[in-house]
Biopython code that builds the backbone (N, CA, C, O; Angstrom):
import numpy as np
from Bio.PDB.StructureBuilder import StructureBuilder

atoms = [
    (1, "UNK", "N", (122.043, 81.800, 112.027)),
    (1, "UNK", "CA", (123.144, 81.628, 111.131)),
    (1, "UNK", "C", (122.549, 81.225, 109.775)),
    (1, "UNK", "O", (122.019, 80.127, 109.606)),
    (2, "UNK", "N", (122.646, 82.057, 108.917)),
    (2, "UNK", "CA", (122.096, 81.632, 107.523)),
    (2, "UNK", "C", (123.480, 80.563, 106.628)),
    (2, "UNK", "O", (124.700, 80.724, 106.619)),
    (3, "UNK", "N", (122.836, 79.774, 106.136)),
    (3, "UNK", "CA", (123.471, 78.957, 105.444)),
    (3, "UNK", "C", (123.187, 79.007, 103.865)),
    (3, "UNK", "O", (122.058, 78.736, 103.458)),
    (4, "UNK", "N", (123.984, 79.277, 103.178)),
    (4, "UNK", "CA", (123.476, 79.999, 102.120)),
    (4, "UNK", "C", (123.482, 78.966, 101.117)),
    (4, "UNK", "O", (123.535, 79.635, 100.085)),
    (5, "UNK", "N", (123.458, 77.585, 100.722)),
    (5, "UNK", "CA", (123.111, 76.280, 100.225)),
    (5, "UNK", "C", (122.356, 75.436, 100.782)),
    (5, "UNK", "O", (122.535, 75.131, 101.961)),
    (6, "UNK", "N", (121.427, 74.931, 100.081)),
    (6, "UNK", "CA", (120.353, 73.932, 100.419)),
    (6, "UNK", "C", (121.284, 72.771, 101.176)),
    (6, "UNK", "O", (121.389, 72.424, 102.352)),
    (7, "UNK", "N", (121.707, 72.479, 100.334)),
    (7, "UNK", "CA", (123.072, 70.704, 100.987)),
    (7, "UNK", "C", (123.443, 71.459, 102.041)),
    (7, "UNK", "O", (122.404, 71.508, 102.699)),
    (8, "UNK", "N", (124.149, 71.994, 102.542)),
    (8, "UNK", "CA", (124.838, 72.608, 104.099)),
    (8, "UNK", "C", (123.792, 72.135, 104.890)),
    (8, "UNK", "O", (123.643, 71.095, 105.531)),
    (9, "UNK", "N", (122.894, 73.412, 104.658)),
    (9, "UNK", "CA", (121.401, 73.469, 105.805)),
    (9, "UNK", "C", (121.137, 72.309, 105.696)),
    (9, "UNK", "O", (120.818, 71.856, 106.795)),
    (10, "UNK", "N", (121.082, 71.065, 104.365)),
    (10, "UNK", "CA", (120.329, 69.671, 105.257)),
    (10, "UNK", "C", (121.334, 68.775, 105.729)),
    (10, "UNK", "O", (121.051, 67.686, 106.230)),
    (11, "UNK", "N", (122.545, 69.213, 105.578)),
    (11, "UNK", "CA", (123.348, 67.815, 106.072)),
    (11, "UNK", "C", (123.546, 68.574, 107.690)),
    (11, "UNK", "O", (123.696, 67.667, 108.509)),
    (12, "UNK", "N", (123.578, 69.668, 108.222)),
    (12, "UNK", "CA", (123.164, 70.224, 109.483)),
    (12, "UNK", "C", (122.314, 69.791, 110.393)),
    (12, "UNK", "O", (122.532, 69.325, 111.512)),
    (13, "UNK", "N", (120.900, 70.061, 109.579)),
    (13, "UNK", "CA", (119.678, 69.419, 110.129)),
    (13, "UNK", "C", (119.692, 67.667, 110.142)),
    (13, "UNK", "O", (118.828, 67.057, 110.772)),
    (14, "UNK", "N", (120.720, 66.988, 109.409)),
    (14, "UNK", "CA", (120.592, 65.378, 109.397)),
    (14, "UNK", "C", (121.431, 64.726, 110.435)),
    (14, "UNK", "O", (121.254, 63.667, 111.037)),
    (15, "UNK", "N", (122.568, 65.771, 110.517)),
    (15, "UNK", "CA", (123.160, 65.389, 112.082)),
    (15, "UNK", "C", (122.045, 65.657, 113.393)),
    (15, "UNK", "O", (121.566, 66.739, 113.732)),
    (16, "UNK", "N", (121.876, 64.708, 113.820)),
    (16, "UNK", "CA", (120.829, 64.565, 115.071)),
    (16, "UNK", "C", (120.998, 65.398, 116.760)),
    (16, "UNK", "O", (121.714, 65.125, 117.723)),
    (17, "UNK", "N", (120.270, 66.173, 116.594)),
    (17, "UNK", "CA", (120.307, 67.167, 117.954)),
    (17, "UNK", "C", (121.570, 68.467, 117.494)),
    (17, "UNK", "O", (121.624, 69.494, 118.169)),
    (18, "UNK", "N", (122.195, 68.326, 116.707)),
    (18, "UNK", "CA", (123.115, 69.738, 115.914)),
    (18, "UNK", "C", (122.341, 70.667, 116.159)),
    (18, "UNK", "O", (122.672, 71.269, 117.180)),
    (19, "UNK", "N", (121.112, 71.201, 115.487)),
    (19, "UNK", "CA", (120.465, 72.048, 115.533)),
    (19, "UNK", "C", (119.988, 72.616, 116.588)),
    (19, "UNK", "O", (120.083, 73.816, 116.845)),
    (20, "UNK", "N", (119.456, 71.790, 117.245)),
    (20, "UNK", "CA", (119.140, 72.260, 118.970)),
    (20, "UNK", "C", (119.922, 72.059, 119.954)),
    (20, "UNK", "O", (119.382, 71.978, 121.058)),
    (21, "UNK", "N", (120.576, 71.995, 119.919)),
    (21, "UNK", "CA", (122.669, 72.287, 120.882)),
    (21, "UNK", "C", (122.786, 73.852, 120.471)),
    (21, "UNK", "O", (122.866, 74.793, 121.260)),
    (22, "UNK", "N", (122.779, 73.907, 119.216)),
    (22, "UNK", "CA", (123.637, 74.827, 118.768)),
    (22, "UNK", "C", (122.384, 76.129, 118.702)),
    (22, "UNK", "O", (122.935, 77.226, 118.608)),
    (23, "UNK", "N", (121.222, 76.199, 118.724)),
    (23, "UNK", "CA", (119.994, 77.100, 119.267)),
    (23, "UNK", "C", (119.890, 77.323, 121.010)),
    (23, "UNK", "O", (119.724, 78.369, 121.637)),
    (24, "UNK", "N", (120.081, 75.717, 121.578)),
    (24, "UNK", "CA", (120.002, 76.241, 122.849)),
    (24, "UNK", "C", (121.190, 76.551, 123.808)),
    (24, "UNK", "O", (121.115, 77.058, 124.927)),
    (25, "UNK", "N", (122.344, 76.124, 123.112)),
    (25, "UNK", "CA", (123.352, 76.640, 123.323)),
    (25, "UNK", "C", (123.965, 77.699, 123.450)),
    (25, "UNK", "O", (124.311, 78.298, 124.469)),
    (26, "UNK", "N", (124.139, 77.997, 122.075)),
    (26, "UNK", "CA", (125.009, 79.447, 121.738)),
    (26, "UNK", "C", (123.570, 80.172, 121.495)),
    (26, "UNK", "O", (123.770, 81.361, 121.247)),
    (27, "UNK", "N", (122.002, 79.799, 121.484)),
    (27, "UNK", "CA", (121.499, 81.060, 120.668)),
    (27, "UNK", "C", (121.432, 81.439, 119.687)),
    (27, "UNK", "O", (121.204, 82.612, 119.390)),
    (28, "UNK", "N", (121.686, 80.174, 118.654)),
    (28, "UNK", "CA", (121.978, 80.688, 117.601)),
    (28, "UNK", "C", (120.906, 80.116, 116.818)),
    (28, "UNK", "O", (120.737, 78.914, 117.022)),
    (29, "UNK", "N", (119.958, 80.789, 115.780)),
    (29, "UNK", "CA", (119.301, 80.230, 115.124)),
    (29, "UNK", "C", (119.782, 79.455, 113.688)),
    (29, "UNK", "O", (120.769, 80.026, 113.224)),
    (30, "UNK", "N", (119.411, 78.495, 113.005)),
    (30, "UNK", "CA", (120.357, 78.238, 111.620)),
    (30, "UNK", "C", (119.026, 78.118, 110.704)),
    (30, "UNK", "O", (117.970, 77.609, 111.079)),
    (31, "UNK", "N", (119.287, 78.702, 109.388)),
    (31, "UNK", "CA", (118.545, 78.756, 108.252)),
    (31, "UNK", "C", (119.030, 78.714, 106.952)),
    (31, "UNK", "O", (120.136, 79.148, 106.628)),
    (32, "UNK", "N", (118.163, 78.158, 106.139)),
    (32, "UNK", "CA", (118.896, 77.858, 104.951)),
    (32, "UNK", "C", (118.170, 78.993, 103.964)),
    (32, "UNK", "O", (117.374, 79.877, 104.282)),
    (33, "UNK", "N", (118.707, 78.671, 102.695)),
    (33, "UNK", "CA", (117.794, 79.764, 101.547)),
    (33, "UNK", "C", (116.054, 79.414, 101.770)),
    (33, "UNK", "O", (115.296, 80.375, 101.638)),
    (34, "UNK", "N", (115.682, 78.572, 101.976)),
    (34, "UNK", "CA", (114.264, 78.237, 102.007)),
    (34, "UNK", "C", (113.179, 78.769, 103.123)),
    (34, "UNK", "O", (112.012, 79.156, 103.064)),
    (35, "UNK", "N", (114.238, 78.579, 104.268)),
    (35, "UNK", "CA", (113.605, 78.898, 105.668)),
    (35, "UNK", "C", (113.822, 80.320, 105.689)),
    (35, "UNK", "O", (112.799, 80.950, 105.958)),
    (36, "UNK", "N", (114.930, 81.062, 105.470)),
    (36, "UNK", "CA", (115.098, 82.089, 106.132)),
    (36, "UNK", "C", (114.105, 83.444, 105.400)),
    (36, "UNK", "O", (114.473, 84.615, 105.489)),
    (37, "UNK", "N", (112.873, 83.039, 104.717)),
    (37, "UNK", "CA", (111.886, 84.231, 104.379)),
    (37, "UNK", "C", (111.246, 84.185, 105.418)),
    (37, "UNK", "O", (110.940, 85.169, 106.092)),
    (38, "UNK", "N", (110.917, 82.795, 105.711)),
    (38, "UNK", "CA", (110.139, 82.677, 107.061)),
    (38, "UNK", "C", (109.846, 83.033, 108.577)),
    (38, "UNK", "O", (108.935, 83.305, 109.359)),
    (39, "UNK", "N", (111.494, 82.814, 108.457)),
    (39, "UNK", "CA", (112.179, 83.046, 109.953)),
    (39, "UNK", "C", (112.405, 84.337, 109.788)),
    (39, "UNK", "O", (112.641, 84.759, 110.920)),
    (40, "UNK", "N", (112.472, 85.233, 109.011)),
    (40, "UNK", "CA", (112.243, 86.950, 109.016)),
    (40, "UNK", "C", (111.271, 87.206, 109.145)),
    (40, "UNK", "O", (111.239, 88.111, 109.979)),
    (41, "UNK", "N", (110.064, 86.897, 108.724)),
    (41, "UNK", "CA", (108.763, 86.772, 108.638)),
    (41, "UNK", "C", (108.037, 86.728, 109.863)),
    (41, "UNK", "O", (106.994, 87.339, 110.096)),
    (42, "UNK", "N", (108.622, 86.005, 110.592)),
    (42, "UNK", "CA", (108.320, 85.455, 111.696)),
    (42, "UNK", "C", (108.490, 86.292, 112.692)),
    (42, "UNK", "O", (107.607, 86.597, 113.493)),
    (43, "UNK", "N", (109.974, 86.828, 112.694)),
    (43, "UNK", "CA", (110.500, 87.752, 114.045)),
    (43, "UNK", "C", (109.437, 89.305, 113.976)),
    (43, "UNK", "O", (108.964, 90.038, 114.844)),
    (44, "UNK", "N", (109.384, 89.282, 111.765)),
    (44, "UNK", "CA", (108.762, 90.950, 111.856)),
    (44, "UNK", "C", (107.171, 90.631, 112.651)),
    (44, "UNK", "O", (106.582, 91.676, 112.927)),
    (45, "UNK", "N", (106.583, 89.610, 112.960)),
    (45, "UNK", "CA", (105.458, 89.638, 113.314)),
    (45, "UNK", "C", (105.235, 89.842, 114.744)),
    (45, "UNK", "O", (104.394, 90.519, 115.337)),
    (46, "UNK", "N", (106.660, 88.727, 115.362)),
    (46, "UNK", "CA", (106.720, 88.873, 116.957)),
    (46, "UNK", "C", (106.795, 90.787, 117.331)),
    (46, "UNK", "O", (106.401, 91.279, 118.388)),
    (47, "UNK", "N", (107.328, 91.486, 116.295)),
    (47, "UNK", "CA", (108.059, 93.108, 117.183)),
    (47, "UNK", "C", (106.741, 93.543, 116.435)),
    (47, "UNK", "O", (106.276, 94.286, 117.299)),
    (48, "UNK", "N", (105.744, 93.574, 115.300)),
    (48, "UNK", "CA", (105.069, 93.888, 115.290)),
    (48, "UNK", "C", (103.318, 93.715, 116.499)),
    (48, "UNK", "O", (102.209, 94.247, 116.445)),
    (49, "UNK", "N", (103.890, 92.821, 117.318)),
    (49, "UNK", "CA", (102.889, 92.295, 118.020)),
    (49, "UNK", "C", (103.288, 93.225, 119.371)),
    (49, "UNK", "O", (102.492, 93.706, 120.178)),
    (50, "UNK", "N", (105.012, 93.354, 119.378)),
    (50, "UNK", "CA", (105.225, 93.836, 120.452)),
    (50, "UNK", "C", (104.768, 95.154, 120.662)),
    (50, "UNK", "O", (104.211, 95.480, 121.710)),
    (51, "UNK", "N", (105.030, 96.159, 119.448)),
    (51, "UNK", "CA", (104.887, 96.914, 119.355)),
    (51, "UNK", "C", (103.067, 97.774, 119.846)),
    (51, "UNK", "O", (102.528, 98.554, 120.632)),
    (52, "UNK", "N", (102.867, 97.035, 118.884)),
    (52, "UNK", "CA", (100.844, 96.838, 119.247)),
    (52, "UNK", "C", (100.613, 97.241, 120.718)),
    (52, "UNK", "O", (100.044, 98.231, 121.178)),
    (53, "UNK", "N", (101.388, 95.895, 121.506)),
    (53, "UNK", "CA", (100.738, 95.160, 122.595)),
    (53, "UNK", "C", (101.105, 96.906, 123.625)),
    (53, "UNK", "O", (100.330, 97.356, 124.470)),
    (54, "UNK", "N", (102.242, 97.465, 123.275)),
    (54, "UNK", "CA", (102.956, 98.707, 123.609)),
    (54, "UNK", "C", (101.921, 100.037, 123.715)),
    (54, "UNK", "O", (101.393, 100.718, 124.594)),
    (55, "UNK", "N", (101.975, 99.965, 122.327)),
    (55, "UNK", "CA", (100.539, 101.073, 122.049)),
    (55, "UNK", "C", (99.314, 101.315, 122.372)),
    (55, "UNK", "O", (98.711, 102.388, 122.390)),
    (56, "UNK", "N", (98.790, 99.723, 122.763)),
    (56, "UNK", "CA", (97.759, 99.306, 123.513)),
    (56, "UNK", "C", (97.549, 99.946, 124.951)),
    (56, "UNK", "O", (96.683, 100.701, 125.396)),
    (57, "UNK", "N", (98.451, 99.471, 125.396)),
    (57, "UNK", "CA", (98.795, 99.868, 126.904)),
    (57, "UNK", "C", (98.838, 101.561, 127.509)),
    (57, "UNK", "O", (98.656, 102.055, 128.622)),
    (58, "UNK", "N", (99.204, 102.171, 126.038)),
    (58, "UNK", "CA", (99.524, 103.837, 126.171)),
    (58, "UNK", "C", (98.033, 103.916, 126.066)),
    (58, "UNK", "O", (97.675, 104.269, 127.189)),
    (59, "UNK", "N", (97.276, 103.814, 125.524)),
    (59, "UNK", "CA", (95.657, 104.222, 125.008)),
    (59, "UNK", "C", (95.262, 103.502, 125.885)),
    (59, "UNK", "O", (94.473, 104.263, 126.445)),
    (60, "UNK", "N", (95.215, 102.319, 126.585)),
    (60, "UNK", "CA", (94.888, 101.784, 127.977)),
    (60, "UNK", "C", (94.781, 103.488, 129.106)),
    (60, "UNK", "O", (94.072, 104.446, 129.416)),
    (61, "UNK", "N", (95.985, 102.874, 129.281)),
    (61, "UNK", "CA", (96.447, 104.682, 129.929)),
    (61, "UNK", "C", (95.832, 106.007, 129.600)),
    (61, "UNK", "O", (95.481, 106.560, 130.643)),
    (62, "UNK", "N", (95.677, 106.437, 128.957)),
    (62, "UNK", "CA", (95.122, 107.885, 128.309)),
    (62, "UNK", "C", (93.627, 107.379, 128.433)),
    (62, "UNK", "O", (92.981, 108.116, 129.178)),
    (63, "UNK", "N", (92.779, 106.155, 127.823)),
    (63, "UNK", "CA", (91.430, 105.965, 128.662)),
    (63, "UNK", "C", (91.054, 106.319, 129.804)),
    (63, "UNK", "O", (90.223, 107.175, 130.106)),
    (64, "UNK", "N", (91.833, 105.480, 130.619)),
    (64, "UNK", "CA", (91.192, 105.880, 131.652)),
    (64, "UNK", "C", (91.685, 107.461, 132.624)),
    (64, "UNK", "O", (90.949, 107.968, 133.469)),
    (65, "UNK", "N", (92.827, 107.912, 132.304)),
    (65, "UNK", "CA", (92.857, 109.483, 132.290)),
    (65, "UNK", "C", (91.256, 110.622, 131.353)),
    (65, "UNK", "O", (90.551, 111.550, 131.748)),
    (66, "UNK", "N", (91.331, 110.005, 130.330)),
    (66, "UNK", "CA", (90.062, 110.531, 130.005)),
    (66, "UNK", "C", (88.938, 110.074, 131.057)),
    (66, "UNK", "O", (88.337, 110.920, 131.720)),
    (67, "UNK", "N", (88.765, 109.152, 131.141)),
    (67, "UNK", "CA", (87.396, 108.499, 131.946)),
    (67, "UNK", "C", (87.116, 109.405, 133.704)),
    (67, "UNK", "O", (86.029, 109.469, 134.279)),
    (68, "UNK", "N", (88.154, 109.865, 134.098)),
    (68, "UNK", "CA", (88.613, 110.132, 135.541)),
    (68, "UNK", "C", (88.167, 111.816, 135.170)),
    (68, "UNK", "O", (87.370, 112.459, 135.855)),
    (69, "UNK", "N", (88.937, 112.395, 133.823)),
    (69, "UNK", "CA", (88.032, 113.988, 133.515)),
    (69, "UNK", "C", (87.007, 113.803, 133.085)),
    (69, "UNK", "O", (86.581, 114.908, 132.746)),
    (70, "UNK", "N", (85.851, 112.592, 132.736)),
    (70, "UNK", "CA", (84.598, 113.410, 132.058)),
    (70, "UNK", "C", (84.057, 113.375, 133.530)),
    (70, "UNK", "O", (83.363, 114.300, 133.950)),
    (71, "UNK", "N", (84.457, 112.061, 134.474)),
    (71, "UNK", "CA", (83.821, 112.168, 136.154)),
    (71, "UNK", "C", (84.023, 113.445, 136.677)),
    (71, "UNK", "O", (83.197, 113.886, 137.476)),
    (72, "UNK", "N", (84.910, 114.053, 136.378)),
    (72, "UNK", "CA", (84.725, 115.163, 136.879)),
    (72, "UNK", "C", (84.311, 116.382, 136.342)),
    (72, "UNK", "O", (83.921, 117.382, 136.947)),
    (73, "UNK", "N", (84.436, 116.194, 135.125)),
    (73, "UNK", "CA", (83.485, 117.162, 133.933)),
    (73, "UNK", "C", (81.681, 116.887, 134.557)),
    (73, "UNK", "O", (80.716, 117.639, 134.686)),
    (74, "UNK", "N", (81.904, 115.506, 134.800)),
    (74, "UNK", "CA", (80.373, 115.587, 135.376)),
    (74, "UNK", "C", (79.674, 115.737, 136.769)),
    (74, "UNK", "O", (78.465, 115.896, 136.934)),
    (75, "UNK", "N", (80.513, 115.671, 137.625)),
    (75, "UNK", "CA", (80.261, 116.613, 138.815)),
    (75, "UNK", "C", (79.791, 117.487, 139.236)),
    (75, "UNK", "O", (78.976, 117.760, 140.117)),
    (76, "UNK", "N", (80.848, 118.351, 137.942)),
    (76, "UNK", "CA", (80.895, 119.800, 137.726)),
    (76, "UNK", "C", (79.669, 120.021, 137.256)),
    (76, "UNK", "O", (78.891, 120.755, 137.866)),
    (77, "UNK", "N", (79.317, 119.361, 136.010)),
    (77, "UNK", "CA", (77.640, 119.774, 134.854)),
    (77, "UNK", "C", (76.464, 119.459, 136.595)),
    (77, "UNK", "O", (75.506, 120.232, 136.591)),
    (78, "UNK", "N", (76.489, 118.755, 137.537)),
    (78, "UNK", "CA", (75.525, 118.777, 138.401)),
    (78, "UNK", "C", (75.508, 119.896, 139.024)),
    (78, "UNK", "O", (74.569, 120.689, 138.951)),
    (79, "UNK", "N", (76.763, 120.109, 139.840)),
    (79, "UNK", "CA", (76.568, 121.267, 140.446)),
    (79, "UNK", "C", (75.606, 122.495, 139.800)),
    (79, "UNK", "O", (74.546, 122.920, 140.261)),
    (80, "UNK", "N", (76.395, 122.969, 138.456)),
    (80, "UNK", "CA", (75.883, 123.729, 137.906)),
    (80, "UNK", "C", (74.072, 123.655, 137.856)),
    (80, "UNK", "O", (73.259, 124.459, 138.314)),
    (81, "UNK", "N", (73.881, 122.549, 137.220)),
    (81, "UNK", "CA", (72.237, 122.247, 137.244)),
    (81, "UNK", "C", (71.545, 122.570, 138.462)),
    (81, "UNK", "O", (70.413, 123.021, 138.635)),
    (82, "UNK", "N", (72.469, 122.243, 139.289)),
    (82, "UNK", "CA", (71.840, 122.155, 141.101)),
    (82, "UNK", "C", (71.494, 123.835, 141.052)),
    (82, "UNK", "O", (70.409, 124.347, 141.330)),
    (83, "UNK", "N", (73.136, 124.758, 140.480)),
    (83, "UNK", "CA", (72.719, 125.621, 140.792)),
    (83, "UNK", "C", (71.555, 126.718, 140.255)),
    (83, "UNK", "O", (70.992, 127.648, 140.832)),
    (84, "UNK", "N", (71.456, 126.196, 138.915)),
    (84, "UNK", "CA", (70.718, 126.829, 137.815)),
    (84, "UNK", "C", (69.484, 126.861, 138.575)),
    (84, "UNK", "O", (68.987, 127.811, 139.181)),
    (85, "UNK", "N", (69.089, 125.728, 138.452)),
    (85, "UNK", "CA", (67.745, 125.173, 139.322)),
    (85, "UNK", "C", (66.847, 126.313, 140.467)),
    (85, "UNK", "O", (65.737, 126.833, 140.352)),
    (86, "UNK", "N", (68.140, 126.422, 141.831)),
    (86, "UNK", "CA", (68.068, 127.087, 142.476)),
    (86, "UNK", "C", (67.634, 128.504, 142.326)),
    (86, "UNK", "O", (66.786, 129.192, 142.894)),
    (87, "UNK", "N", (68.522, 128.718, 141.342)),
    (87, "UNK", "CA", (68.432, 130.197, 140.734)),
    (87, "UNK", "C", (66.924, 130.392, 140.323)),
    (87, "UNK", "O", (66.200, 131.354, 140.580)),
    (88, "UNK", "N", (66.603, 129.148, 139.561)),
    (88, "UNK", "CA", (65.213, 129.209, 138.391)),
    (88, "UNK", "C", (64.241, 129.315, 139.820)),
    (88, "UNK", "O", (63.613, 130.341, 139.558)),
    (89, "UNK", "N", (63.814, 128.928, 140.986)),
    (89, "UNK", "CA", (63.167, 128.680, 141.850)),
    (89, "UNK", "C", (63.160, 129.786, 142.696)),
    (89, "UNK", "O", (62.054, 129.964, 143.206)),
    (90, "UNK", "N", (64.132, 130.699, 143.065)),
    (90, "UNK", "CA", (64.294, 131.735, 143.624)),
    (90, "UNK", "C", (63.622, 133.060, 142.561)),
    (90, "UNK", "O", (63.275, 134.170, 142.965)),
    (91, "UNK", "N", (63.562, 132.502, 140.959)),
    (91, "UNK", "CA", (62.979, 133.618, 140.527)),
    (91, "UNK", "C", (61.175, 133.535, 140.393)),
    (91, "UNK", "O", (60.312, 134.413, 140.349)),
    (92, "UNK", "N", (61.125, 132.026, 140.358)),
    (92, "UNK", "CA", (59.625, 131.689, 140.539)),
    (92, "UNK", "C", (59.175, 132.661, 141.849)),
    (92, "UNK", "O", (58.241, 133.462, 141.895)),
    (93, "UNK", "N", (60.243, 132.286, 142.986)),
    (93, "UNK", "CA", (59.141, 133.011, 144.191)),
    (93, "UNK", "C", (59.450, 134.766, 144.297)),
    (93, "UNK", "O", (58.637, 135.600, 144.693)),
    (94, "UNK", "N", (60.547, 134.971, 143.927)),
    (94, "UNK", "CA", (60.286, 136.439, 143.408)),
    (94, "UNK", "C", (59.250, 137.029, 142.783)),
    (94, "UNK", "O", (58.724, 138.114, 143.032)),
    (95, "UNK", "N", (58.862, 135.817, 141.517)),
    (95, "UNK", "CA", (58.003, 136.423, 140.529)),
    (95, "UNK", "C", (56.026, 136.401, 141.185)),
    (95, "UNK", "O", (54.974, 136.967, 140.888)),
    (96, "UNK", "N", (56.427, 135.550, 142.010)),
    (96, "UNK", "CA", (55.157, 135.052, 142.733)),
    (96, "UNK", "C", (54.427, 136.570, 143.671)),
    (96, "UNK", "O", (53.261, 136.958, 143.733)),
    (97, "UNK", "N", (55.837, 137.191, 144.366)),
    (97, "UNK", "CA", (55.467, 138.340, 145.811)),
    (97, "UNK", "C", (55.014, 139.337, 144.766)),
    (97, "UNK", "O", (54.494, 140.331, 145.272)),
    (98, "UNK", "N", (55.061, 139.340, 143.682)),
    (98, "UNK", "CA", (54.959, 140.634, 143.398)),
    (98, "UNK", "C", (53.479, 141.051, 142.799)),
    (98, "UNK", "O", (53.244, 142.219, 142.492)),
]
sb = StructureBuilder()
sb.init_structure("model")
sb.init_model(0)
sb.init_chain("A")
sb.init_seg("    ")
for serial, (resi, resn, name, xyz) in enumerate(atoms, 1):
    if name == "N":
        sb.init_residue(resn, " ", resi, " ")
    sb.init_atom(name, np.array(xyz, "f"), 0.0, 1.0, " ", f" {name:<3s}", serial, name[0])
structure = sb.get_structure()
């Protein structure tokens, strides 16, 4: 609840426990002209954190989807070598009978 005079917001805050009744109560936050850059300030940082923490988690994800294809990108590069190999060795003893 923005309070749009300095005097309001402190004779609010000078009544004792007002402020936190009425936060843990209804939910309601109260701010005056002074506080309330802050208390915007504040929330854009919490959804900017949320947001992050969000994005994080997707590239979490897509890591290790990448990590799971190069294992098998590299499987694959052995076989091949295994088979190259084979190949290269079968032409050695070809090249040998003759």
């Amino acid at each position: 609840m923005f309070l749009p005079t300095e005097s309001l917001y402190a004779e609010v805050l000078r009544r004792p426990g007002l402020a936190e009744l009425v936060q843990r109560e209804f939910r309601i936050m109260i701010a005056g002209p002074a506080t309330l850059a802050a208390l915007l300030n504040s929330l854009n940082v919490g959804f900017q954190k949320l947001a992050i923490q969000k994005r994080s988690a997707e590239i979490w994800k897509l890591l290790g989807a990448v990590k799971t294809q190069f294992n098998t990108f590299s499987k694959l590069l052995e076989s091949v070598q295994k088979k190259l190999n084979d190949a290269s060795s079968a032409m050695e003893k070809a090249a040998k009978r003759e």
